[in-house]
PyMOL Python script that loads the backbone (N, CA, C, O; Angstrom):
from pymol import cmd

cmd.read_pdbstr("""\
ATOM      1  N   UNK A   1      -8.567 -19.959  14.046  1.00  0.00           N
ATOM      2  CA  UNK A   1      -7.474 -19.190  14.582  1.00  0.00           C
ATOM      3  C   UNK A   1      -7.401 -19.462  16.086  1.00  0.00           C
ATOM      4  O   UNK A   1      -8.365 -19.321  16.839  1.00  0.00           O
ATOM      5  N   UNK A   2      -6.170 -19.867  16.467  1.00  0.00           N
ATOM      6  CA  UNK A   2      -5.919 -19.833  17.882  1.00  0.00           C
ATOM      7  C   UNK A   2      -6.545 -18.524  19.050  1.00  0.00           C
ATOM      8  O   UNK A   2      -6.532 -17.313  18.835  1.00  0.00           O
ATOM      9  N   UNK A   3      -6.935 -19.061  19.989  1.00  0.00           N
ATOM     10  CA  UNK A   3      -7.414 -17.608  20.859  1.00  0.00           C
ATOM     11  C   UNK A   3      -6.395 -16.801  21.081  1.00  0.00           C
ATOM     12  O   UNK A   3      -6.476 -15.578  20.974  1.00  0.00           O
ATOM     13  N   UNK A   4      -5.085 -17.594  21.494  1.00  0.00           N
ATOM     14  CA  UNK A   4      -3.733 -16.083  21.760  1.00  0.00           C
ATOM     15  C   UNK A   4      -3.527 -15.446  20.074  1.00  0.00           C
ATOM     16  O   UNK A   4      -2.901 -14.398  19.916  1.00  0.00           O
ATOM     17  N   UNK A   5      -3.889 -15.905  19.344  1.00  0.00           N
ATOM     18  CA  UNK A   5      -3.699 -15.340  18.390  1.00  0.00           C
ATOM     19  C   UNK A   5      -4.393 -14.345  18.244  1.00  0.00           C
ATOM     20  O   UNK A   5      -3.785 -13.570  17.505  1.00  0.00           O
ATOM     21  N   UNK A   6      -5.482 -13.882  18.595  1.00  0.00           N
ATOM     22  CA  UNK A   6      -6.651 -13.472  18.683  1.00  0.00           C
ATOM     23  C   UNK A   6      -6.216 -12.081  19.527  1.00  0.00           C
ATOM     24  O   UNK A   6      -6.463 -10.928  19.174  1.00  0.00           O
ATOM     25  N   UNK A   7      -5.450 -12.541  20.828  1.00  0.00           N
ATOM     26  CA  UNK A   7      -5.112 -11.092  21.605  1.00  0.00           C
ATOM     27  C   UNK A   7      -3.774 -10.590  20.860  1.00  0.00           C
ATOM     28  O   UNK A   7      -3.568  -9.391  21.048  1.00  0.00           O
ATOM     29  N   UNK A   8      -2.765 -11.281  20.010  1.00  0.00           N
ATOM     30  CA  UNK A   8      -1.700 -10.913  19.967  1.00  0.00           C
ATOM     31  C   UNK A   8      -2.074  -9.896  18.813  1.00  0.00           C
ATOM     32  O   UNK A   8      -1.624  -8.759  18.674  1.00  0.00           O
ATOM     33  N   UNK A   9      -2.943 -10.516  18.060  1.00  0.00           N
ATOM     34  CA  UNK A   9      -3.687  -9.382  16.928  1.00  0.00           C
ATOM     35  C   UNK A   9      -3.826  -8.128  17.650  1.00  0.00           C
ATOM     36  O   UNK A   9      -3.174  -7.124  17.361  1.00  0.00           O
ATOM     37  N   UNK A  10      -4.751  -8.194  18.671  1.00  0.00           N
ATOM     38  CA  UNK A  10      -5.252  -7.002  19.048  1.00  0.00           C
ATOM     39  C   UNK A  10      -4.520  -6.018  19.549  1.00  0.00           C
ATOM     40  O   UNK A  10      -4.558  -4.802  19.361  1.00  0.00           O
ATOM     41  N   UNK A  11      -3.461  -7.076  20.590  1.00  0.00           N
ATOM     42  CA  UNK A  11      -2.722  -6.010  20.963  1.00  0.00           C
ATOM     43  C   UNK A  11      -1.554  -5.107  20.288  1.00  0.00           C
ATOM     44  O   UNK A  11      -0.868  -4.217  20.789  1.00  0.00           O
ATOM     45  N   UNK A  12      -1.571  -5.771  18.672  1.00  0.00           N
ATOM     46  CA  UNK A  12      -0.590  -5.330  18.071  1.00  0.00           C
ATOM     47  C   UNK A  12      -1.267  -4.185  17.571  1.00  0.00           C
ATOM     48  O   UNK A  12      -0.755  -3.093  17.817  1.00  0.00           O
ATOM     49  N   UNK A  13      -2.710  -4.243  16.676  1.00  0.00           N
ATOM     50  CA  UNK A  13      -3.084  -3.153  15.966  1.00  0.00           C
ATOM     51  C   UNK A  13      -4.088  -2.384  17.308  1.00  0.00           C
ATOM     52  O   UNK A  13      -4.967  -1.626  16.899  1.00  0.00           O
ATOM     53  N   UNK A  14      -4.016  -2.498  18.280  1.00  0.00           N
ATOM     54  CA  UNK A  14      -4.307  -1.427  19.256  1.00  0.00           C
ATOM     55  C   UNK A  14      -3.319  -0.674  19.549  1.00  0.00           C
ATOM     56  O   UNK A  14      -3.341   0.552  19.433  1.00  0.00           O
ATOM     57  N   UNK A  15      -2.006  -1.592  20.108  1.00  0.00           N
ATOM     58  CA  UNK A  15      -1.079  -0.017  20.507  1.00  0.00           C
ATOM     59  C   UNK A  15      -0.229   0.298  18.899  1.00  0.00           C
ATOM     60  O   UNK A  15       0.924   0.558  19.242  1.00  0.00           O
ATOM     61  N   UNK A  16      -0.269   0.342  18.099  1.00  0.00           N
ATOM     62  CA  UNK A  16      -0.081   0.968  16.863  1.00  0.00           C
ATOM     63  C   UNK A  16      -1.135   1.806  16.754  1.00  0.00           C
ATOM     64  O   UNK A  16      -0.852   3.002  16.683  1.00  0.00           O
ATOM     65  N   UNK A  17      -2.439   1.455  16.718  1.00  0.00           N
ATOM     66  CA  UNK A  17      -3.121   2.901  16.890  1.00  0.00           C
ATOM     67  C   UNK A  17      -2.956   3.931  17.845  1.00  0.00           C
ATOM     68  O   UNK A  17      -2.974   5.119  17.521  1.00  0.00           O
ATOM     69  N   UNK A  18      -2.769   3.465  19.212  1.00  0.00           N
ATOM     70  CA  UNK A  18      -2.227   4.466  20.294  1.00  0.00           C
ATOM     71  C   UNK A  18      -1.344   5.660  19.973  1.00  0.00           C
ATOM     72  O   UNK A  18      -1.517   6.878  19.932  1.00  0.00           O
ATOM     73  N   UNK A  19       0.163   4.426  19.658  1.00  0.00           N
ATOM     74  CA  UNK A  19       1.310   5.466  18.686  1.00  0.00           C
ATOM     75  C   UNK A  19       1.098   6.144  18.071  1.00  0.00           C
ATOM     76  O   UNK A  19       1.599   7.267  18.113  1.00  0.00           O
ATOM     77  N   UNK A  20       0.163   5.718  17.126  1.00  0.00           N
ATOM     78  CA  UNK A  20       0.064   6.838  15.857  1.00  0.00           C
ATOM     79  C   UNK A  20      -0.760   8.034  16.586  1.00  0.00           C
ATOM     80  O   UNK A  20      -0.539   9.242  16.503  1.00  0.00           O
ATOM     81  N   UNK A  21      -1.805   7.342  17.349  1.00  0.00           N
ATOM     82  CA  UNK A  21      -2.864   8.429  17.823  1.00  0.00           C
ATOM     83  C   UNK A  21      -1.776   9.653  18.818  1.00  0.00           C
ATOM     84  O   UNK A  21      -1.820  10.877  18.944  1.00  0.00           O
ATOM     85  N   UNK A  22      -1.049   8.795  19.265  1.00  0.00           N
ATOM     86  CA  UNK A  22      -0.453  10.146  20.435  1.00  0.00           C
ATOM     87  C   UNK A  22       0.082  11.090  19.647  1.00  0.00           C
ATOM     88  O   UNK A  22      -0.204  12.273  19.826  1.00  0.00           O
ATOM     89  N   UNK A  23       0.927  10.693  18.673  1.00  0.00           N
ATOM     90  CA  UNK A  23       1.668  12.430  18.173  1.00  0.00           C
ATOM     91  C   UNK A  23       0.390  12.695  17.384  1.00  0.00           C
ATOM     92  O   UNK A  23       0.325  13.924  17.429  1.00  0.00           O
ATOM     93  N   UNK A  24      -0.588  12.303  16.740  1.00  0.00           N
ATOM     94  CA  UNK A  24      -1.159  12.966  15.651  1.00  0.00           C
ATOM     95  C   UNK A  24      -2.030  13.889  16.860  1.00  0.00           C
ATOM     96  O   UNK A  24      -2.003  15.091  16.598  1.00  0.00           O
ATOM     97  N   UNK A  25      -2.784  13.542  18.118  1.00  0.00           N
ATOM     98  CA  UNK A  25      -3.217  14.349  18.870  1.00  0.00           C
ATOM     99  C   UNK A  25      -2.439  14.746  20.210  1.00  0.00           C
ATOM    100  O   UNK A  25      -2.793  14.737  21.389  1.00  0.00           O
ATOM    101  N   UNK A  26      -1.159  15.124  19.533  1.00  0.00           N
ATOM    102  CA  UNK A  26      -0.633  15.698  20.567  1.00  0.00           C
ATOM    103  C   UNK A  26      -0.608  17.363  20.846  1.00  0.00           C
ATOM    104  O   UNK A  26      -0.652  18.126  19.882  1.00  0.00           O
ATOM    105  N   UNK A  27      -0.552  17.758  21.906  1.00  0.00           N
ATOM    106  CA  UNK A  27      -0.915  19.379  21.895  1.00  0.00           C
ATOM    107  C   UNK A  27       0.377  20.105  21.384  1.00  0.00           C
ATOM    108  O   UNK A  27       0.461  21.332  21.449  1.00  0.00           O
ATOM    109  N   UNK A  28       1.019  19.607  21.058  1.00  0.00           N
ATOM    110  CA  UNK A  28       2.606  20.193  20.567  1.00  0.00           C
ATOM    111  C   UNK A  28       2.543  20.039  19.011  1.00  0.00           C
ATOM    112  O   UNK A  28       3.340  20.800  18.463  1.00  0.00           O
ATOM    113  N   UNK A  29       1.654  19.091  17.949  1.00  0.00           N
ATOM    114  CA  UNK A  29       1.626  18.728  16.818  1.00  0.00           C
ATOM    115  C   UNK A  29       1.753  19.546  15.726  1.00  0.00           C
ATOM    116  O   UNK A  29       0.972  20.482  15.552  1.00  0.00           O
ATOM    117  N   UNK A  30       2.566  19.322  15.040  1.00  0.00           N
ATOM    118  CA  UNK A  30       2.390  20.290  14.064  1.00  0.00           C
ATOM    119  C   UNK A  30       2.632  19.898  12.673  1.00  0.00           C
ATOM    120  O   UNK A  30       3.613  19.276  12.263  1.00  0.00           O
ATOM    121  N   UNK A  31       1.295  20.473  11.754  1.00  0.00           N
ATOM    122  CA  UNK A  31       1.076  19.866  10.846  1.00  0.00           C
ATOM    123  C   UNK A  31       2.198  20.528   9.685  1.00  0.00           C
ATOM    124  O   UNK A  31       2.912  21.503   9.917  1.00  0.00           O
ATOM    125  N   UNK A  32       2.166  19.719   8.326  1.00  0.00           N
ATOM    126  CA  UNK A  32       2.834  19.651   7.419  1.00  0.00           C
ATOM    127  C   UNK A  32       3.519  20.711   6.615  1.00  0.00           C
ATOM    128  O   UNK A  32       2.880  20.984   5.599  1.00  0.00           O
ATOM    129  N   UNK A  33       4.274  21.173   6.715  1.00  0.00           N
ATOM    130  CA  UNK A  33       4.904  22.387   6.295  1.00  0.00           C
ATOM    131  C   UNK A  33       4.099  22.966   4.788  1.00  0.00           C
ATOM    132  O   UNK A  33       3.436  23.996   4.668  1.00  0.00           O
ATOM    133  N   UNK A  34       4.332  22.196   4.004  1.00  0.00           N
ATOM    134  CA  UNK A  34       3.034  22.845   3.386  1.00  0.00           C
ATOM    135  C   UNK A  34       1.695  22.837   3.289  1.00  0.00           C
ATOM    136  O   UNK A  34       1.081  23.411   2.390  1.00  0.00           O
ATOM    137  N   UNK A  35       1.243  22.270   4.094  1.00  0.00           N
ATOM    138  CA  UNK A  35      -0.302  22.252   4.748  1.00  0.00           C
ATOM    139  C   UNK A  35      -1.291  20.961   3.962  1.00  0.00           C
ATOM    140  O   UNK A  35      -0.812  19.904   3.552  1.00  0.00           O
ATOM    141  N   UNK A  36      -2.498  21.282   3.894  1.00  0.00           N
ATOM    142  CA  UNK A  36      -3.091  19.975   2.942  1.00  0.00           C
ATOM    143  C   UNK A  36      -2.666  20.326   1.554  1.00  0.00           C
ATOM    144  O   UNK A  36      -3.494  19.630   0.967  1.00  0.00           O
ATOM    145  N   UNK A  37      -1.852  21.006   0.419  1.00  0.00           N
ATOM    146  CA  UNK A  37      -1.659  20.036  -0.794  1.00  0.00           C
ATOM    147  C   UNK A  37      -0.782  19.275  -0.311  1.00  0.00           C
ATOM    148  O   UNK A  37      -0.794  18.159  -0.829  1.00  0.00           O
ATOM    149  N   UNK A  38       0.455  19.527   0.972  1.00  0.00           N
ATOM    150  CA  UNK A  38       1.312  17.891   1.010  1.00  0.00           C
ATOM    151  C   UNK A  38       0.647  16.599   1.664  1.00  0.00           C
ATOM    152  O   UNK A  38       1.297  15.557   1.745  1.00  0.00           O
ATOM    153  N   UNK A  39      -0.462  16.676   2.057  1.00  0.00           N
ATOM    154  CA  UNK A  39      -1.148  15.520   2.496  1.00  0.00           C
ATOM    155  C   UNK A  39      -1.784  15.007   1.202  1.00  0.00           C
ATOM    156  O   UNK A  39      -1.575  13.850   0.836  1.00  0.00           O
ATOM    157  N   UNK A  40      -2.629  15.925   0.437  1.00  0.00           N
ATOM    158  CA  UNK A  40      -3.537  15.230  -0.251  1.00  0.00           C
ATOM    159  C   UNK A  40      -2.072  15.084  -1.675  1.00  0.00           C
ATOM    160  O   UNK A  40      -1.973  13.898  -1.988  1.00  0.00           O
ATOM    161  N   UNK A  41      -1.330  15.743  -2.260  1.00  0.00           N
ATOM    162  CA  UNK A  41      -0.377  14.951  -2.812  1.00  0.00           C
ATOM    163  C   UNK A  41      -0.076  14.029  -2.650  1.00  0.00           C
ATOM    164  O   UNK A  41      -0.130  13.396  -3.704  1.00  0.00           O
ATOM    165  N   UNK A  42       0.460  13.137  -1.403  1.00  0.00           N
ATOM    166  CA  UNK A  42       0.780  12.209  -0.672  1.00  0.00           C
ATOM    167  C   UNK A  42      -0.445  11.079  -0.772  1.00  0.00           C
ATOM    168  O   UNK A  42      -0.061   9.958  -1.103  1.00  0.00           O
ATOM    169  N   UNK A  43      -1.697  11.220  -0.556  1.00  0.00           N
ATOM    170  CA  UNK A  43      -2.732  10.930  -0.849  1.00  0.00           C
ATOM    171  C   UNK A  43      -2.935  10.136  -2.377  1.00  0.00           C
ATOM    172  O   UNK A  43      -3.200   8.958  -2.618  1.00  0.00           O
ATOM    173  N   UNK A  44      -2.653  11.482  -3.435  1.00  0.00           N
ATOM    174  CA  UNK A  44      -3.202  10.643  -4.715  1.00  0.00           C
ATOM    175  C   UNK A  44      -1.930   9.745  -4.917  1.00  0.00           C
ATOM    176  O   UNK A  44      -1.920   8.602  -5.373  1.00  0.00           O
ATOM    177  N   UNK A  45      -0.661  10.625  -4.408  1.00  0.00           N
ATOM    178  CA  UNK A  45       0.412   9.585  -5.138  1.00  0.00           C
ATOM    179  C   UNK A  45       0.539   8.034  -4.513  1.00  0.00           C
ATOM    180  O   UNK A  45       1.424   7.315  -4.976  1.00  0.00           O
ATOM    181  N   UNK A  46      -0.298   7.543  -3.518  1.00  0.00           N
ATOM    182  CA  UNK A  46      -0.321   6.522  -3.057  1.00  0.00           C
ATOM    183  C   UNK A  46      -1.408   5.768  -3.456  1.00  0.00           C
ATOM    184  O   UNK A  46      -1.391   4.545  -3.599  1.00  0.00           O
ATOM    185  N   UNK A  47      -2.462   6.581  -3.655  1.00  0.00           N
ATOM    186  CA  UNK A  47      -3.742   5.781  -4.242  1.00  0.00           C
ATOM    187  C   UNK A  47      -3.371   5.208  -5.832  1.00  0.00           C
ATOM    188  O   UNK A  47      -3.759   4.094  -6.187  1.00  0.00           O
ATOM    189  N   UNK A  48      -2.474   6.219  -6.854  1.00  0.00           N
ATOM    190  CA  UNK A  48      -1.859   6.074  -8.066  1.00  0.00           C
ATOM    191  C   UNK A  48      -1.298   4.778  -8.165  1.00  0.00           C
ATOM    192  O   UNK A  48      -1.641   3.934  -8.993  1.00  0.00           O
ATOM    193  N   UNK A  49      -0.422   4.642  -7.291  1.00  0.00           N
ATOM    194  CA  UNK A  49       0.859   3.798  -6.720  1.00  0.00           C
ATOM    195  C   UNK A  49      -0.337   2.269  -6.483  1.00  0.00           C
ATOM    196  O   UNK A  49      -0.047   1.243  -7.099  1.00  0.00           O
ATOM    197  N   UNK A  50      -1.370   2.280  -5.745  1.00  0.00           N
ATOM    198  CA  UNK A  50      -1.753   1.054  -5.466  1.00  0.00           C
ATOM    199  C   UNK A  50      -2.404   1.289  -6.882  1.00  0.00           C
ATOM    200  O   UNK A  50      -2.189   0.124  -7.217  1.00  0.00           O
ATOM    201  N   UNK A  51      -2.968   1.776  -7.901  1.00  0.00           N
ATOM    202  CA  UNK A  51      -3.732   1.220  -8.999  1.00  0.00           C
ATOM    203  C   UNK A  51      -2.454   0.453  -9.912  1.00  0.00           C
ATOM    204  O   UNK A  51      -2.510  -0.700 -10.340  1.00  0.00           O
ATOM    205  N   UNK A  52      -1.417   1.314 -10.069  1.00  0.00           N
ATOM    206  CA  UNK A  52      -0.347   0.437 -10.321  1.00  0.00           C
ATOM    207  C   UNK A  52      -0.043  -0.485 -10.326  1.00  0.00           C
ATOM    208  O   UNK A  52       0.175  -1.029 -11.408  1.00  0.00           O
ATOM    209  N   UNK A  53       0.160  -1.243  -8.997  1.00  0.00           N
ATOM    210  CA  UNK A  53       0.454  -2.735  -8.413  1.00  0.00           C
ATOM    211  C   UNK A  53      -0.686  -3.379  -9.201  1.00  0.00           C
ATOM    212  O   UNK A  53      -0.346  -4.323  -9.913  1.00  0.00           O
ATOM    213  N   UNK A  54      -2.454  -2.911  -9.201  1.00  0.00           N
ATOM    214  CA  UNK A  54      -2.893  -3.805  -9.269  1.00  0.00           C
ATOM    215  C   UNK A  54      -3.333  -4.123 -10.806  1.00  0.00           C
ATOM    216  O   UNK A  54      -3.842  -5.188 -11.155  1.00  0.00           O
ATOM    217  N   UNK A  55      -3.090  -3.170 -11.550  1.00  0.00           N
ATOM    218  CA  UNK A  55      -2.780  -3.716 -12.656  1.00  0.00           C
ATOM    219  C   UNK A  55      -1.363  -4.460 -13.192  1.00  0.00           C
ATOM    220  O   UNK A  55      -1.312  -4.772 -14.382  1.00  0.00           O
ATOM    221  N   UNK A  56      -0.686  -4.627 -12.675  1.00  0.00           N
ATOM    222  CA  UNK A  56       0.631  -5.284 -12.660  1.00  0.00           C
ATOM    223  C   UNK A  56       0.300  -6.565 -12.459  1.00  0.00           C
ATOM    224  O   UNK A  56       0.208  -7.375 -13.381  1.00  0.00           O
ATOM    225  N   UNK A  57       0.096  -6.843 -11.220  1.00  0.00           N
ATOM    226  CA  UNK A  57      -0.985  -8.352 -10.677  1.00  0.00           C
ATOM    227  C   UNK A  57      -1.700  -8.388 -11.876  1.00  0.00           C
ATOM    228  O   UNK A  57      -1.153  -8.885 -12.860  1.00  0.00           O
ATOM    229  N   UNK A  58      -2.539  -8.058 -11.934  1.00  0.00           N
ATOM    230  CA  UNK A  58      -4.000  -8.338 -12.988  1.00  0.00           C
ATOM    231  C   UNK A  58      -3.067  -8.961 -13.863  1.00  0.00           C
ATOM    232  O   UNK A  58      -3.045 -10.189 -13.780  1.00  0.00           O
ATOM    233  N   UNK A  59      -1.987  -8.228 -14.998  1.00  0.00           N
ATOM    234  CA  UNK A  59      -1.247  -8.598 -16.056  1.00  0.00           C
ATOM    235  C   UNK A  59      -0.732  -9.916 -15.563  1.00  0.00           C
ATOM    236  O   UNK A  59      -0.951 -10.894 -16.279  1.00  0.00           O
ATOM    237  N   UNK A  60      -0.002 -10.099 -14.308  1.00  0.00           N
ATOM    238  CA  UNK A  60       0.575 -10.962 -13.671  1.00  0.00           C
ATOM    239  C   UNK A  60      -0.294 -12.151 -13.849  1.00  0.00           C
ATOM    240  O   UNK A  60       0.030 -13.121 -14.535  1.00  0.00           O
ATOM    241  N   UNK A  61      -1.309 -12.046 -13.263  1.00  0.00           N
ATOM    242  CA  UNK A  61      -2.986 -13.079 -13.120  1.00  0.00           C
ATOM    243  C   UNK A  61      -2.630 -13.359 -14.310  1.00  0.00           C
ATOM    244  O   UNK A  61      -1.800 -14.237 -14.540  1.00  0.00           O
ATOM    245  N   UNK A  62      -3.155 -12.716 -15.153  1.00  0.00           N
ATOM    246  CA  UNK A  62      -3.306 -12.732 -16.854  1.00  0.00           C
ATOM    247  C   UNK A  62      -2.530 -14.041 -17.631  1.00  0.00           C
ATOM    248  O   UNK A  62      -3.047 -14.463 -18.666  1.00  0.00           O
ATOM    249  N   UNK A  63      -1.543 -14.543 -17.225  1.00  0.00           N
ATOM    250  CA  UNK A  63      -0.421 -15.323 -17.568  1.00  0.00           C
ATOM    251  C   UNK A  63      -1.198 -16.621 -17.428  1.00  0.00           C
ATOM    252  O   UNK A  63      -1.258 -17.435 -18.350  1.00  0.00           O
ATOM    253  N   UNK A  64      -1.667 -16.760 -16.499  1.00  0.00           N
ATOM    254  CA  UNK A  64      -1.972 -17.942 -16.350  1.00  0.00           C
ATOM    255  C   UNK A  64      -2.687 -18.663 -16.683  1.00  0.00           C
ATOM    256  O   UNK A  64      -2.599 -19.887 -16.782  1.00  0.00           O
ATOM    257  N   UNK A  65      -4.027 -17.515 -17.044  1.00  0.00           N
ATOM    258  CA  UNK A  65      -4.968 -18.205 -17.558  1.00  0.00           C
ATOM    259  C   UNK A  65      -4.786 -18.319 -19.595  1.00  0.00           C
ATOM    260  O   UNK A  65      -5.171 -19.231 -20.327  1.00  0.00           O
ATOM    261  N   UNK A  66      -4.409 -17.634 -19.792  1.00  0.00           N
ATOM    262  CA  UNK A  66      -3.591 -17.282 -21.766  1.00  0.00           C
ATOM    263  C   UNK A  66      -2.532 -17.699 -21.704  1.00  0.00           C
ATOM    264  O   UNK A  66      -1.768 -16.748 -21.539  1.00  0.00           O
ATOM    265  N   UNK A  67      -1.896 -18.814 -21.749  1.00  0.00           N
ATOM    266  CA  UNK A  67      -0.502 -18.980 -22.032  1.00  0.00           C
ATOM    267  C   UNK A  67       0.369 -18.516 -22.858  1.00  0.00           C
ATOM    268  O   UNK A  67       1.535 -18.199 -22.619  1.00  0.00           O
ATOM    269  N   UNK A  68      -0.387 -18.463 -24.162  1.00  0.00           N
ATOM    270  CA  UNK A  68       0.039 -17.618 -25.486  1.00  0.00           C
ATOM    271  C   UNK A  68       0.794 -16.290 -25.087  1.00  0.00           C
ATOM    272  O   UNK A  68       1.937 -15.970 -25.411  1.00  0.00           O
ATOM    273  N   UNK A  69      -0.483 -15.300 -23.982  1.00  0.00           N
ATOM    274  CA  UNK A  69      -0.416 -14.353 -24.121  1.00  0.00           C
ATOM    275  C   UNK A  69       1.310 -14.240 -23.064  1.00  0.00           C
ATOM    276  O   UNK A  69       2.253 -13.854 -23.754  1.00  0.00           O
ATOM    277  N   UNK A  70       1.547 -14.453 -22.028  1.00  0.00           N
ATOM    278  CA  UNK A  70       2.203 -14.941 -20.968  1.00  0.00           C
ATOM    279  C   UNK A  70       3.290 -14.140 -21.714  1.00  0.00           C
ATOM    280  O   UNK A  70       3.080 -12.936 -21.568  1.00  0.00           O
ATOM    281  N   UNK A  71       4.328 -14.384 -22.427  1.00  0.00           N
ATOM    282  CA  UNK A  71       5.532 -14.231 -23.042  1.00  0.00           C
ATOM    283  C   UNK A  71       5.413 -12.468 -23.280  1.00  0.00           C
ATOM    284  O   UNK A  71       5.989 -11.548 -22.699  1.00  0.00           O
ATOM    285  N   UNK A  72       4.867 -12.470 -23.884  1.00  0.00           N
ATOM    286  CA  UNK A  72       4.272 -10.740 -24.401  1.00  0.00           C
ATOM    287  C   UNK A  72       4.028 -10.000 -22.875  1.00  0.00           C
ATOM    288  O   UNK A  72       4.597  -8.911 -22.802  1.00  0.00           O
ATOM    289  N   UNK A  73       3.343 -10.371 -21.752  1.00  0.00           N
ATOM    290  CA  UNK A  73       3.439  -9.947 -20.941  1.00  0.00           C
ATOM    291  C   UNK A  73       4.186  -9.368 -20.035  1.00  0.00           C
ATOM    292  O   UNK A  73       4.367  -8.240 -19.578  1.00  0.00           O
ATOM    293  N   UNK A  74       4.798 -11.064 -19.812  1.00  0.00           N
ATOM    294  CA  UNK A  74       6.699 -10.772 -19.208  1.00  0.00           C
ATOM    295  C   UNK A  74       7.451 -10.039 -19.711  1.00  0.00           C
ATOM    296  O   UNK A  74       8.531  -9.758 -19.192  1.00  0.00           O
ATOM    297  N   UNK A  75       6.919  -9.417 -21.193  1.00  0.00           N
ATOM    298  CA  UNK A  75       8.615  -8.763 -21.435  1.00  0.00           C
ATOM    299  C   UNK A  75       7.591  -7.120 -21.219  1.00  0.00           C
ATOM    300  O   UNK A  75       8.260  -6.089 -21.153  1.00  0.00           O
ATOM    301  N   UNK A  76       6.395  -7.025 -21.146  1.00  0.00           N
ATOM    302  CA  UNK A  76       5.901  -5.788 -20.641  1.00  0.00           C
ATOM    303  C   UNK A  76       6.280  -5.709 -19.025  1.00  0.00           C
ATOM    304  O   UNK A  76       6.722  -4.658 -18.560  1.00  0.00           O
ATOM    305  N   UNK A  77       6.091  -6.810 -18.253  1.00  0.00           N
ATOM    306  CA  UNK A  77       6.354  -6.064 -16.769  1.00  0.00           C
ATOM    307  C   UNK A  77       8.050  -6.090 -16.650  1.00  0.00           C
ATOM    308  O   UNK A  77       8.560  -5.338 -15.819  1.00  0.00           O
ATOM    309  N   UNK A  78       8.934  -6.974 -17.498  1.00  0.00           N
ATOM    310  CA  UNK A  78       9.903  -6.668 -17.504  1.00  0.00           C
ATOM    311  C   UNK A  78      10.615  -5.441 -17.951  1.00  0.00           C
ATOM    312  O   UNK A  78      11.799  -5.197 -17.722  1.00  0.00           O
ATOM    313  N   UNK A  79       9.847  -4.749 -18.560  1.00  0.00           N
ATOM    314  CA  UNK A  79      10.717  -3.577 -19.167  1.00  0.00           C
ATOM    315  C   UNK A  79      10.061  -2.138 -17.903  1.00  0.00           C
ATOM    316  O   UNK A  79      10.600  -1.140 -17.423  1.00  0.00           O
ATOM    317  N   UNK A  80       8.714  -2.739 -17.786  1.00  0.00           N
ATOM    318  CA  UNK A  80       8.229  -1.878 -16.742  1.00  0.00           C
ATOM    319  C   UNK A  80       8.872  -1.889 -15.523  1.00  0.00           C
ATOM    320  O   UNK A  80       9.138  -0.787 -15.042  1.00  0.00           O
ATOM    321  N   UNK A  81       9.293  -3.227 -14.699  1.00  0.00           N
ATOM    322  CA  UNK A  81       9.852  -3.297 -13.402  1.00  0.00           C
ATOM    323  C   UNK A  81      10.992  -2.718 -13.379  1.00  0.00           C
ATOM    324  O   UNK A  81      11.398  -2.067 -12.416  1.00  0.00           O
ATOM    325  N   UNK A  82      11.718  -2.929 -14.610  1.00  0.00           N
ATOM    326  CA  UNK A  82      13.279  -3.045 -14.614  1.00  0.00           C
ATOM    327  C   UNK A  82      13.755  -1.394 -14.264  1.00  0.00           C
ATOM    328  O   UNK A  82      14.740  -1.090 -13.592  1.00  0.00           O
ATOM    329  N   UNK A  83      13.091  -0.734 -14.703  1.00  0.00           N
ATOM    330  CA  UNK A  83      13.392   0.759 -14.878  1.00  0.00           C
ATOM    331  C   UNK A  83      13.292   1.371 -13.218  1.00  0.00           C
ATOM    332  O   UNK A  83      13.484   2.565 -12.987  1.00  0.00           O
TER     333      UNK A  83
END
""", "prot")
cmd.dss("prot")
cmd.show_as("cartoon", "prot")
cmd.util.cbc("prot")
cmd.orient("prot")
């Protein structure tokens, strides 16, 4: 990896942490109208959401190595995506 590449990294996911850091510790902040179940809702429904994808992939993967299976697949993530 190039060395400016190296600062342009940094300086990208440093002041993105800044941003985020200033309102989350700002003295004016105020948390979530309905308090932690809307965080931790927010929480599982995203952790849900990535097991999702990665069984989708996996099925996806799956194709390549079973050719047979491949056809049967596609019309599972097709009926799944489509919706």
């Amino acid at each position: 990896m190039p060395i400016m590449n190296l600062f342009k990294n940094c300086a990208y996911y440093w002041g993105f942490a800044f941003y985020i850091g200033y309102f989350v510790n700002h003295p004016l902040y105020t948390e979530p109208f309905f308090g932690k179940v809307q965080v931790y809702l927010g929480l599982i429904s995203f952790l849900v959401s990535c097991c999702f994808c990665s069984v989708l992939k996996y099925l996806f993967l799956l194709t390549f190595c079973f050719p047979p299976v491949a056809e049967r697949v596609r019309q599972l993530l097709d009926s799944r995506c489509s919706a």
